[in-house]
C-alpha positions in Angstrom: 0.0 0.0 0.0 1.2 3.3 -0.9 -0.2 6.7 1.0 -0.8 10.3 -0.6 -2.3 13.3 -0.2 -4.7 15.3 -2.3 -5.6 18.7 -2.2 -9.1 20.7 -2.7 -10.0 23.9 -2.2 -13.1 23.4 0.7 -15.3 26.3 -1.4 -15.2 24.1 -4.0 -15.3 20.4 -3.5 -14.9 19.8 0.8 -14.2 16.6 3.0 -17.4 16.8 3.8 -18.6 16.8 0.1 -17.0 14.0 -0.1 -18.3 12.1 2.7 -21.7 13.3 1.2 -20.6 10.9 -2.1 -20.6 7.6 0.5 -19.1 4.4 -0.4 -19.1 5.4 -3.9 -16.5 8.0 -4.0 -15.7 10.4 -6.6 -13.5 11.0 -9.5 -10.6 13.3 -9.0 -11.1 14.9 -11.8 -9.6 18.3 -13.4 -6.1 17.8 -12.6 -3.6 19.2 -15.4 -0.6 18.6 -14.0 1.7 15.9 -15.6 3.4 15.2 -12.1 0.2 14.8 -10.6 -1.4 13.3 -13.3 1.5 10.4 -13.3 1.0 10.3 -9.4 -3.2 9.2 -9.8 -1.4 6.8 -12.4 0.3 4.7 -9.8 -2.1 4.7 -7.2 -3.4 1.1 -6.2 -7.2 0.1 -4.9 -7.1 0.7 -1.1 -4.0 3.4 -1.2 -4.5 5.6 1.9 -5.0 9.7 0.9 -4.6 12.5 2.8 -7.6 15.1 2.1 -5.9 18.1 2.3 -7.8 22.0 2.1 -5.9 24.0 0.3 -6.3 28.2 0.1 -9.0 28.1 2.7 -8.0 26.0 6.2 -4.7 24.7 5.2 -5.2 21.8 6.9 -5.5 17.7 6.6 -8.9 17.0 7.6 -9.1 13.2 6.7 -8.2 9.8 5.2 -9.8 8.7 1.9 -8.8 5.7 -0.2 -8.7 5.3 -4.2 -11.8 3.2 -5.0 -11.0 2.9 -8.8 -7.5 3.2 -10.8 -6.7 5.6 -13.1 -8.6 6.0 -16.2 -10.3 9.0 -18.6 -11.0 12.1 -16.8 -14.3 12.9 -18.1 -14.1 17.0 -17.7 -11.0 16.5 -20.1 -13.1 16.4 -23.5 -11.0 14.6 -26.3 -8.0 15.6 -24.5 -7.0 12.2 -23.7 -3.8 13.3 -21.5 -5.7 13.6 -18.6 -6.7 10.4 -16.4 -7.6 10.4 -13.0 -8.8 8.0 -9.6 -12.1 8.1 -7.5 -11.2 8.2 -4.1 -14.2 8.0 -0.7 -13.8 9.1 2.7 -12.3 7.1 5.0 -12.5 8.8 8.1 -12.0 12.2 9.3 -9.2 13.3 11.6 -9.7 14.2 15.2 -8.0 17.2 14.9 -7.3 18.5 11.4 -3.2 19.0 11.1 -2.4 22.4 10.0 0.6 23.5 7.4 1.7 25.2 10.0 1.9 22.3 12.0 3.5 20.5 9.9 6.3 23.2 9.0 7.3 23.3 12.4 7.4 19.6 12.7 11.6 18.8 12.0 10.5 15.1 10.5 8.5 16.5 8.0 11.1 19.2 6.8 11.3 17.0 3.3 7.5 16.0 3.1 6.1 17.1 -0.7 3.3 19.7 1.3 6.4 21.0 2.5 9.1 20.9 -0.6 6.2 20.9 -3.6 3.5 22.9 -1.8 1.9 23.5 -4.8 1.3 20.0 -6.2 -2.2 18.8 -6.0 -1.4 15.2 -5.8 1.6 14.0 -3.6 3.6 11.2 -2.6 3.4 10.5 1.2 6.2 8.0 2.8 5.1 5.7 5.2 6.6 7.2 7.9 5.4 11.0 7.6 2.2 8.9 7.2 2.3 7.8 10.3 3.3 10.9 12.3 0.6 13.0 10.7 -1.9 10.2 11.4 -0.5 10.8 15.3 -0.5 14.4 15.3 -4.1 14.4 14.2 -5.2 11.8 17.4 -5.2 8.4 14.9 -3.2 6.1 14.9 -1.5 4.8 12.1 
């Protein structure tokens, strides 16, 4: 199993948007970025995702998992670069982990939020996976 973390802006498509979506999920769709694009391209069935708000919160507010690989994103037209995943909600964290928190957080100094802040779809190793899970009162 491989862990990641996904962004969304909360104005436009929340956590608890996609709690709303149940045990279906929903596509990730709309990303146009060929770093992020390769990322949803490797992801497994049962991979663990961070749900991440970006703009407003700044914050990891739950744990989703990819429900279906990577295939056609269906908001990209013709344009058949694009693929994505559906992911659904896991569960929600206890306390939502903050950028902030985890800038000042020395083991988490090379984590992609940190280093590639602006990449929607990031790699997440095991064991930054595990002390985000702890900051946010689950464990891993």
């Amino acid at each position: 199993m491989r862990y990641w973390l996904m962004k969304s802006e909360p104005d436009v498509f929340s956590w608890d948007d996609l709690v709303a979506t149940g045990a279906r999920g929903e596509q990730w769709d709309g990303v146009r970025n060929y770093q992020a694009r390769n990322n949803m391209r490797a992801m497994e069935l049962g991979d663990q995702v961070f749900y991440y708000h970006s703009n407003v919160g700044l914050e990891i507010v739950g744990i989703a998992e990819v429900c279906a690989l990577s295939h056609p994103d269906s908001t990209a037209g013709e344009d058949t670069r694009w693929d994505c995943v559906d992911i659904r909600a896991v569960k929600p964290m206890p306390q939502p982990v903050s950028l902030k928190q985890v800038k000042a957080t020395p083991e988490l100094a090379n984590m992609s939020l940190v280093t590639s802040m602006r990449l929607s779809v990031q790699p997440v190793t095991p064991e930054e996976w595990a002390l985000v899970c702890r900051m946010g009162g689950l464990s891993d």
